[in-house]
C-alpha positions in Angstrom: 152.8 122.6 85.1 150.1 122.1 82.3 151.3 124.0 78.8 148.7 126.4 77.1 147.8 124.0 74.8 146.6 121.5 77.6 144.9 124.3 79.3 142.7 125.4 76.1 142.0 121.9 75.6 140.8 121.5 79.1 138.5 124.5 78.6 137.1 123.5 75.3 136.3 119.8 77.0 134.6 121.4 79.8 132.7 123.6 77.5 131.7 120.8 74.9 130.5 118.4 77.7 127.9 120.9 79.0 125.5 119.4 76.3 124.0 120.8 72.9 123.6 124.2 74.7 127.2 124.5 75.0 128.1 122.6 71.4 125.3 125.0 69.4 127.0 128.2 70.7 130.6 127.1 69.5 129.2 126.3 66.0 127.8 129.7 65.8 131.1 131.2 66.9 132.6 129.4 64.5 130.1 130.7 61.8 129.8 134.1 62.8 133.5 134.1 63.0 133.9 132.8 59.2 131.3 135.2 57.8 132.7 138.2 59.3 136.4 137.1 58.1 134.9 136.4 54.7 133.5 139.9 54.9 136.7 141.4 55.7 139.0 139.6 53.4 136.2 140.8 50.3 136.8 144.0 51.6 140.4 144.3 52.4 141.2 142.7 48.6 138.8 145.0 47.2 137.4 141.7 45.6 133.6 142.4 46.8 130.9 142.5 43.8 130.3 145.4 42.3 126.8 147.4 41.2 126.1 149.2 37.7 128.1 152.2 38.9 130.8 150.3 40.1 130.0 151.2 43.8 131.4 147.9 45.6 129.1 145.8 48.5 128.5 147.2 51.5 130.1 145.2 54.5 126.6 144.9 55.9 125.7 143.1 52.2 129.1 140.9 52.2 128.0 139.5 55.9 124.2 138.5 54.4 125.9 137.4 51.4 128.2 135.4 53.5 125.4 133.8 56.0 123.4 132.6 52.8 126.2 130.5 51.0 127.1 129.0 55.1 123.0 128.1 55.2 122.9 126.7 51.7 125.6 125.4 49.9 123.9 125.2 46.5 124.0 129.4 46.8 127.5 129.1 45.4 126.9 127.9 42.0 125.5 130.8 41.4 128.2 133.4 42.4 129.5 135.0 39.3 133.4 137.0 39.4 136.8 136.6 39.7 138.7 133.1 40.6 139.7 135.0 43.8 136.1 136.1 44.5 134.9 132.4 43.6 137.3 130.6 45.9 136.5 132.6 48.8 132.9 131.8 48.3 133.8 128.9 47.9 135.7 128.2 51.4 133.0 129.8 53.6 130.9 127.1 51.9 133.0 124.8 53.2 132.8 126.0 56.5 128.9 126.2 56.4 129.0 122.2 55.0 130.9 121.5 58.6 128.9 123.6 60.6 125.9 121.8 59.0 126.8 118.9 59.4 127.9 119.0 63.3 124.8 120.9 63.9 123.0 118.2 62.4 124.5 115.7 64.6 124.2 117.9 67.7 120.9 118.2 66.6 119.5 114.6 66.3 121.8 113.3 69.8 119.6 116.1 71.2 116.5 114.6 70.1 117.4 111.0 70.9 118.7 112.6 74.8 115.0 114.0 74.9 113.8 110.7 73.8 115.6 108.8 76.0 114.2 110.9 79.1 111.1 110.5 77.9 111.5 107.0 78.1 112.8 107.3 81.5 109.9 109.3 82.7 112.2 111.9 84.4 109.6 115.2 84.0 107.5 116.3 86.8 104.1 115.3 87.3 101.5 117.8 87.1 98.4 116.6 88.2 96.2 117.1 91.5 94.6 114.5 93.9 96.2 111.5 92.3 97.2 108.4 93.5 100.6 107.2 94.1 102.2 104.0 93.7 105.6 103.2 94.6 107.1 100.2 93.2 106.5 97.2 90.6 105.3 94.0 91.9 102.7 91.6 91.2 100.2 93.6 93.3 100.0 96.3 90.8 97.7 95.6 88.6 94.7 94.4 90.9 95.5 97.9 92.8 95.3 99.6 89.4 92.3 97.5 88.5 90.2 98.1 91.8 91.5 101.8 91.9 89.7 101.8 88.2 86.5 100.4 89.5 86.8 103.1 92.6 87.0 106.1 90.9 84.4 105.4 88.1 82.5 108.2 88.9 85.1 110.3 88.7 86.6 111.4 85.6 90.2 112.3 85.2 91.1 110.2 87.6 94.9 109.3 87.6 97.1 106.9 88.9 101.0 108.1 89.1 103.3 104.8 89.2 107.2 104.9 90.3 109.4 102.1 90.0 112.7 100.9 89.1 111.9 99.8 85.8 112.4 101.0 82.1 109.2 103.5 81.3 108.0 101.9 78.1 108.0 98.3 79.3 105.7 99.2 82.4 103.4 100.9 80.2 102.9 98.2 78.2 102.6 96.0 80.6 100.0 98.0 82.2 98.2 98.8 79.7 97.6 95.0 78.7 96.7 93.6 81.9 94.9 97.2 83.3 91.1 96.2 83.6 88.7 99.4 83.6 89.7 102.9 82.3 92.2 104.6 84.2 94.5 107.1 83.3 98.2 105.9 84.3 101.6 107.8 84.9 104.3 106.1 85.0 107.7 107.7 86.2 111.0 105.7 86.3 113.4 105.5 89.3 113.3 104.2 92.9 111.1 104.8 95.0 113.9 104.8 97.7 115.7 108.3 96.0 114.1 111.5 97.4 115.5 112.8 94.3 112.8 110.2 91.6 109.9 111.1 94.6 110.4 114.8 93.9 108.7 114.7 91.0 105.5 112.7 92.1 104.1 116.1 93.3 103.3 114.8 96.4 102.4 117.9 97.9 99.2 118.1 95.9 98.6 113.9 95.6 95.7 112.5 97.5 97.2 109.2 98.9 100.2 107.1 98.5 100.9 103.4 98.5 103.6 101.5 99.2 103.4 97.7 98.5 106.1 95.2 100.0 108.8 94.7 97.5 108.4 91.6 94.9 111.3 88.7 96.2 113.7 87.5 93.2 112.1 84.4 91.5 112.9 81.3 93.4 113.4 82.3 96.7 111.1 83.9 99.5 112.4 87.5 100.2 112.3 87.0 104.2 109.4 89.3 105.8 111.8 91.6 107.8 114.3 92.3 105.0 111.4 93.0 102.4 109.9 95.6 105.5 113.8 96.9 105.4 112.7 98.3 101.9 109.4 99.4 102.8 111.2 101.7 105.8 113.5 103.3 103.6 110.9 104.3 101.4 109.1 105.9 104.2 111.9 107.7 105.1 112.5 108.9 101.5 109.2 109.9 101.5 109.6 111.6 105.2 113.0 113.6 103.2 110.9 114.8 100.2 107.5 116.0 101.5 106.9 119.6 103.1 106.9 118.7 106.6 104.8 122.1 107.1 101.8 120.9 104.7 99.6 117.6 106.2 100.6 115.4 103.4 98.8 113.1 101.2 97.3 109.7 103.0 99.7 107.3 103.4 99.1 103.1 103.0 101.7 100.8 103.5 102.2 97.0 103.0 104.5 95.2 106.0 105.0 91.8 106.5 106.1 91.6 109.7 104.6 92.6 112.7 107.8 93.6 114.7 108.5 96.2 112.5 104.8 98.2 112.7 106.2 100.0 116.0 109.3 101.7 113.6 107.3 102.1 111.0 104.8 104.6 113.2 108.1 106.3 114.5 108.8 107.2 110.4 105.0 107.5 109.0 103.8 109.0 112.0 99.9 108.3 113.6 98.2 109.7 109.9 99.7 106.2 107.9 97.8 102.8 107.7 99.8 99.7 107.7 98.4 96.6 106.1 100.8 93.8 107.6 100.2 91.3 105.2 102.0 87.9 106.0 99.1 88.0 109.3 96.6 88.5 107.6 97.0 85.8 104.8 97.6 83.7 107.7 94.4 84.8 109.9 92.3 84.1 106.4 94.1 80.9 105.5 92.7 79.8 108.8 89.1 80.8 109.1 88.6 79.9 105.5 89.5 76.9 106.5 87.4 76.3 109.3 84.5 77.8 107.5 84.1 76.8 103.9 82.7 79.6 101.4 84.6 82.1 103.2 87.1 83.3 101.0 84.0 84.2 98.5 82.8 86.8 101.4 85.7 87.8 101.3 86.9 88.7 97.6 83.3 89.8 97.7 83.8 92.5 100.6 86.8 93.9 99.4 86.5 94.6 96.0 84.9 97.6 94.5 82.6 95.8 92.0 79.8 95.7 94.6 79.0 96.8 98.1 82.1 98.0 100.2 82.4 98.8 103.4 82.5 102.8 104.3 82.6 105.3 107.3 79.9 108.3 106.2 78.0 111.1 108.6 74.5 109.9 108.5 71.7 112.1 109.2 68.5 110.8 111.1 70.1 108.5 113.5 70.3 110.7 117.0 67.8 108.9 119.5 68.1 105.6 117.8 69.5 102.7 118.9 72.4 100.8 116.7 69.7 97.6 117.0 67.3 100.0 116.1 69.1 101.7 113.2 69.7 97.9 111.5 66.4 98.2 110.7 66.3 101.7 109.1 68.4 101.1 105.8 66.8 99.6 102.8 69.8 99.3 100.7 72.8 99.1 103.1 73.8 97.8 106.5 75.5 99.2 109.3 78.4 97.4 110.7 79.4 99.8 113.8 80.2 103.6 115.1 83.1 105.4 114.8 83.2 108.4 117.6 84.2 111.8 117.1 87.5 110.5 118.9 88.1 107.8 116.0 87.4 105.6 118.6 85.6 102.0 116.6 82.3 100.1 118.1 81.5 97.3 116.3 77.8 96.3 116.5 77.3 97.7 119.7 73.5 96.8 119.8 72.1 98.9 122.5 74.4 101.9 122.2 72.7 105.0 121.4 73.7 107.6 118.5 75.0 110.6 119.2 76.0 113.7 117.7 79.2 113.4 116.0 79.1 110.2 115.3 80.1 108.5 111.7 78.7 105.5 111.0 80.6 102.3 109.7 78.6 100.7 107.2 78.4 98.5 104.1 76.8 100.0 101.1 76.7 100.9 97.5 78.3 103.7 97.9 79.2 106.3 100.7 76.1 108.3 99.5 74.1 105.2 99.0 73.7 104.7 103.1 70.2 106.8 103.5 67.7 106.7 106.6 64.3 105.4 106.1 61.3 107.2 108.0 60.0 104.1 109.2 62.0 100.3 110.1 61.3 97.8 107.5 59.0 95.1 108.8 59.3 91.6 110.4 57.7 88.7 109.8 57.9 87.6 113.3 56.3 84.3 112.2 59.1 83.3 110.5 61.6 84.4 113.5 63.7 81.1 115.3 64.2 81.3 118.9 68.2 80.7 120.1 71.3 81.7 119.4 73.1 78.6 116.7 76.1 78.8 119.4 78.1 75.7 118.6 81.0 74.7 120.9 84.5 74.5 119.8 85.2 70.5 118.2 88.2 68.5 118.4 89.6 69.1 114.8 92.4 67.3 112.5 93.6 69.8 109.9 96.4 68.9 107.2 99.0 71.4 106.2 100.7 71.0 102.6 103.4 73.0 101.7 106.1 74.6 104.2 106.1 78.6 103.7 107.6 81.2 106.0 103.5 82.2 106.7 103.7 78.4 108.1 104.5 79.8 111.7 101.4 82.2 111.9 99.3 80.1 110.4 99.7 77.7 113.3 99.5 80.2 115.5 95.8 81.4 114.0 94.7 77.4 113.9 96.0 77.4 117.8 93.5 80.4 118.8 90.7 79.0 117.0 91.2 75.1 118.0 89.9 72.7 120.8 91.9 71.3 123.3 93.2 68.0 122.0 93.2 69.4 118.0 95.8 67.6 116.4 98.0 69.6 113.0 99.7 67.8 110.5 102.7 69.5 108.5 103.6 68.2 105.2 106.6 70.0 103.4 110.1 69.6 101.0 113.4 70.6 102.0 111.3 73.8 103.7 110.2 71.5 106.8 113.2 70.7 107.4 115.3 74.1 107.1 111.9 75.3 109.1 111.7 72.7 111.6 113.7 74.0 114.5 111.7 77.6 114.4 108.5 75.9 114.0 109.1 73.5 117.1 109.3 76.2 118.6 106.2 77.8 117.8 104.7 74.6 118.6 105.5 74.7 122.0 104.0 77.9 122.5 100.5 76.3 121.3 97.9 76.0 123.9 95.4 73.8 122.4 96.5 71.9 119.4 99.4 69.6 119.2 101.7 69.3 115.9 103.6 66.7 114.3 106.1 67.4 110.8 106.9 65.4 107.7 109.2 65.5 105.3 107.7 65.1 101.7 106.9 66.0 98.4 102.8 67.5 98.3 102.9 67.1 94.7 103.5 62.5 94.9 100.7 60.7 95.1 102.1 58.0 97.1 103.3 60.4 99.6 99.4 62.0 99.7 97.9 58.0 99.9 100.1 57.9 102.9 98.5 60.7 104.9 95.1 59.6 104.2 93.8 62.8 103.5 89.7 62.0 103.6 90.3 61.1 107.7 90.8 65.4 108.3 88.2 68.0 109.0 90.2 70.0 106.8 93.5 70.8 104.6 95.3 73.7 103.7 97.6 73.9 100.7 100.8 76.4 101.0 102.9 77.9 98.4 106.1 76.7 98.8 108.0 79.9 97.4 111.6 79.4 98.9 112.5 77.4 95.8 110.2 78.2 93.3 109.2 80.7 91.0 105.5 82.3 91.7 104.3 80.1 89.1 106.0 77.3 89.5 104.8 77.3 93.4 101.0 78.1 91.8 101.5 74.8 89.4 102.6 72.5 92.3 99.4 74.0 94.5 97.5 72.8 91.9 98.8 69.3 91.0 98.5 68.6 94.5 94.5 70.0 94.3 94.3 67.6 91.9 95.4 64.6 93.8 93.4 65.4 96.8 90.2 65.5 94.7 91.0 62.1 93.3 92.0 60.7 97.2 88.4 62.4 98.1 86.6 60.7 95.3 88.0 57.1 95.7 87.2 57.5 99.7 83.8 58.6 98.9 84.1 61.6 100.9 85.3 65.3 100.2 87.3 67.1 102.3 87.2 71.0 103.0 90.5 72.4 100.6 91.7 75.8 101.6 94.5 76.8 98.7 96.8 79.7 99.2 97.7 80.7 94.9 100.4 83.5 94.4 97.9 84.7 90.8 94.4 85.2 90.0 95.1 84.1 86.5 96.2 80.5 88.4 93.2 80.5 90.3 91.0 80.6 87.1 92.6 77.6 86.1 92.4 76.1 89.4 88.2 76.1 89.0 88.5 72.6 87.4 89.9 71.2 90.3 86.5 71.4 92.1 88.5 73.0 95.4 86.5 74.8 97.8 88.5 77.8 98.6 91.3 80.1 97.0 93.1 82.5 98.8 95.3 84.6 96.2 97.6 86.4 98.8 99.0 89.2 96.9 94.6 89.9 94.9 93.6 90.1 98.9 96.8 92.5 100.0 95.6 94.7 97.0 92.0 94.9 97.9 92.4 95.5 101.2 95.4 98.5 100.5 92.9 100.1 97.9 90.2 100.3 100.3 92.2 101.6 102.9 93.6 104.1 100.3 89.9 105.3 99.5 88.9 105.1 103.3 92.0 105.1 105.8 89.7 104.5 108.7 88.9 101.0 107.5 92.2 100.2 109.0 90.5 99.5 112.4 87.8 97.8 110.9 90.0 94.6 109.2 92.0 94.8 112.2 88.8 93.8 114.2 87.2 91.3 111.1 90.5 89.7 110.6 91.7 89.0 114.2 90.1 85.9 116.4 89.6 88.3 119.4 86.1 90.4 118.7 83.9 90.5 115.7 84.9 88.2 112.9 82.7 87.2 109.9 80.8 83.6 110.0 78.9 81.9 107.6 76.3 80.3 109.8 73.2 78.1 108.6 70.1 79.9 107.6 68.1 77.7 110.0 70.0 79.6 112.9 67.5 82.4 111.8 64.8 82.1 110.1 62.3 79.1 108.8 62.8 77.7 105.5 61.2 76.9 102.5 59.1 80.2 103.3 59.5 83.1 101.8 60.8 85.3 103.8 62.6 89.5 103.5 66.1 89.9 104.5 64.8 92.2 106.9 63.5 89.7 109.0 67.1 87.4 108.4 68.5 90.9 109.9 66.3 91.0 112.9 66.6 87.7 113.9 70.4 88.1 113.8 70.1 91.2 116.1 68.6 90.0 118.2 71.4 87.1 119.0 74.0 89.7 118.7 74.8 89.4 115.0 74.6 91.7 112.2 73.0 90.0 108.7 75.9 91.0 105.5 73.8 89.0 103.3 74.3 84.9 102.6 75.5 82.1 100.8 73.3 80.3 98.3 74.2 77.5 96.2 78.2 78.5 96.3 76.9 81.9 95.2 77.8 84.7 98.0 75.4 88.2 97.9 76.5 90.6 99.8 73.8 94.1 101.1 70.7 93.2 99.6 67.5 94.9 99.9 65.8 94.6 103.1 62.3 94.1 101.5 64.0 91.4 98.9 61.5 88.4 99.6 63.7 84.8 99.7 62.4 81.5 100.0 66.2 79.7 102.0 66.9 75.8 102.0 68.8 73.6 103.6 72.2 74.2 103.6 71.9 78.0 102.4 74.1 80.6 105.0 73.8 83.6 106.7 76.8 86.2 106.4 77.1 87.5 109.7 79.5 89.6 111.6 79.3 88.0 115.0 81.6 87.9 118.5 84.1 85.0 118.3 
């Protein structure tokens, strides 16, 4: 049975622990309790100060008398009367010293508690239409950077980032590496706690993104378990939205394509998935096959030029889309999206209809306007035939075993000739791989493939393979036992051997390199390679225009796939003559009229992307045409 004394200290815990709320009202107890005691004793011992006619203090004056010397100690000194008078003066001093004192030190662990949430980022966001980012990872900051460039014309624009991570250290961090102005919220907690999501204010955000979780340096953070995060974030997010209010848009990163059907059961039909281990793959691939490519595409999916859009144009009922290619100065349609949200791409001799939006590349999603009349042809300049080119029996060299490996053979397999031939090079990877990927390699229709066991960074193993006697190579990072960088450092040392192999054969191969950081790839530029894919710069691009424009989803999924359209780079003599001047109309025509739709072309390693129609060019040899053409 607890005693009274373990019962009133029980109580007085309690009450202390409720914060510096509870602790401030006990001190003033504890003063107001002293001054009124003070107050009594004066009176009781008749020791109160007396006026001129010897009328003694009221008890009202003996409790303001009291309050002063608690407030200020120096008050005392002052205090003229009897030893008796002066000592009890003195000892509710005392007690205001303590009081003080505590209230001091209440005072500033308040202040540092208020500091410390602060740093935390615990307070509720109050903004409208923002964009949400949940979690930290390398992917970030381009999605912060191209996010920047996308709302320029918008001011007040705000980005609201939640992550595991102390405050103060992502802000710095972001506010180092942020290119373009962009106002940036950052909240700390997990993105997994309905709790931390609660104060996003997601009722009133525009869209929301969730990136695939960063995987621990050295090792590879196997596709399915990183999606594993990714799903319990949805479901967090499922937990702390209004189910009665539509929601904000909703973009999500997966890396594995088993999991997209779950992921629709928790997001529901309004989410866009980017599933980003294919995708790398599927552009790994036909950069490969087509060199220049991976130019088109950093060019396509960035905001610092023409994008790609879905906008209700006026003017276009009647019209043919062969027609229509014609009727667009400054931009250049791409395909039709019904009123049903069903996608066309290039459907040449469909005919617009009401309710139709239009999928097109432009300047801008106001920039996409109707001229009264088609721009002309120069039909002299026209070339008769279509450029087809049957598929040829390839060698392609793989460097670097990756978990992507598997796909990636999968992609060369739908794009190869019968009797292609694939050559895996890789560490301790192709081994620990080697059973799956056999596998895979049985399922392969046309291309047959053989593994080594090596280390892409020698040189005596790269002599070995003679690398000058393949139509192409692609270089993997190797991420299952090496940092990001470390992988990026080896990609590049091996870069740098195959350009020396090239230049002692006399002949230079086609070099497709998949780097893990843009900053690498700026440092890869003296290696002379002729593409870079930067996997995580790509995932971002593509998740920020799908955050801007969730219909775009059906778009990549139709670009980036070897069934249907896909983008080519195919020579200029396909088209048009050269050494003439020539508009880009006319490129545009001639492609129609095989099929294709003109983006723009390729000129001396320099990609542009929409121009003008009426822009005169005189092409050479060896210039391309961007096209989006059947596979």
């Amino acid at each position: 049975m607890a005693t009274l004394k373990q019962k009133l200290r029980y109580r007085f815990d309690n009450l202390m622990a409720r914060g510096a709320g509870a602790q401030m009202l006990v001190l003033a107890l504890i003063t107001s309790l002293a001054i009124v005691l003070t107050a009594a004793t004066l009176v009781i011992t008749d020791l109160a100060p007396r006026d001129d006619t010897g009328t003694p203090e009221p008890f009202t004056q003996l409790l303001w008398r009291g309050l002063m010397r608690a407030m200020d100690a120096g008050a005392v000194g002052g205090d003229t009367g009897s030893w008796a008078f002066l000592f009890v003066m003195l000892a509710i001093t005392l007690v205001g010293i303590f009081v003080l004192s505590a209230l001091i030190g209440i005072l500033n662990g308040a202040l540092e508690g208020v500091l410390d949430n602060l740093r935390k980022g615990r307070s509720f966001v109050v903004e409208r239409g923002h964009v949400v980012i949940l979690g930290y990872s390398p992917k970030l900051h381009t999605l912060l950077s191209e996010l920047a460039l996308a709302n320029a014309n918008q001011p007040g624009a705000c980005v609201v980032v939640l992550a595991d991570r102390d405050k103060v250290e992502m802000d710095d961090e972001i506010a180092e590496r942020l290119e373009g102005r962009l106002r940036v919220v950052t909240r700390s907690g997990s993105p997994t706690d309905p709790a931390a999501l609660a104060l996003l204010n997601l009722r009133e955000a525009r869209t929301v993104i969730v990136p695939s979780p960063e995987a621990a340096p050295g090792s590879e953070l196997e596709p399915r378990l990183a999606d594993t995060v990714v799903l319990k974030t949805l479901l967090a997010l499922a937990q702390a939205q209004d189910v009665s209010t539509p929601g904000p848009n909703l973009v999500a990163e997966l890396k594995d394509a088993r999991t997209l059907q779950v992921a629709r059961q928790v997001a529901g039909a309004r989410a866009a998935f980017v599933l980003s281990t294919p995708l790398i793959s599927r552009l790994l691939v036909q950069t490969g096959r087509q060199s220049g490519l991976s130019s088109v595409y950093a060019e396509l999916l960035d905001f610092g030029g023409a994008e790609i859009y879905t906008a209700q144009v006026s003017g276009l009922e009647g019209l043919t889309f062969q027609q229509a290619l014609g009727r667009f100065e400054a931009s250049v349609p791409l395909g039709v999206l019904t009123a049903e949200g069903a996608l066309t791409m290039a459907p040449m001799a469909r005919l617009f209809v009401k309710g139709d939006r239009l999928v097109v590349l432009s300047e801008d999603d106001d920039t996409a306007r109707v001229s009264a009349a088609p721009a002309p042809v120069d039909e002299a300049a026209l070339l008769e035939g279509g450029g087809e080119t049957a598929p040829r029996v390839e060698r392609t060299l793989i460097l670097g075993a990756s978990e992507r490996l598997e796909l990636v053979l999968a992609e060369l397999d739908a794009y190869a000739a019968e009797g292609s031939e694939v050559v895996v090079v890789g560490g301790v990877d192709a081994e620990g791989l080697a059973p799956r990927l056999a596998r895979a390699a049985e399922r392969l229709r046309r291309a047959r493939v053989s593994f080594r066991t090596g280390d892409v960074t020698d040189r005596d193993t790269l002599d070995a393979l003679d690398a000058p006697a393949f139509d192409h190579v692609i270089v993997l990072s190797e991420t299952s036992e090496h940092t990001h960088e470390m992988a990026d450092a080896r990609a590049l040392i091996a870069l740098l051997h195959l350009r020396d192999i090239g230049r002692r054969a006399g002949r230079v191969v086609p070099v497709t390199t998949e780097m893990l950081d843009l900053r690498n790839q700026r440092l890869a530029q003296a290696t002379d390679a002729d593409d870079f894919i930067v996997s995580d710069t790509l995932v971002s691009l593509m998740m920020t225009q799908v955050a801007e424009n969730p219909h775009l989803v059906q778009v990549f999924d139709e670009l980036f796939t070897p069934e249907g359209f896909e983008l080519y780079l195919k020579p200029v003599e396909v088209f048009v003559r050269v050494g003439v001047p020539v508009s880009f109309a006319t490129v545009s025509e001639s492609a129609a009229r095989k099929g294709m739709v003109a983006l723009g072309h390729r000129r001396g390693g320099t990609v542009t992307l929409n121009p003008p129609k009426s822009a005169q060019t005189t092409y050479a040899v060896g210039d391309k045409i961007v096209v989006v053409a059947l596979g």
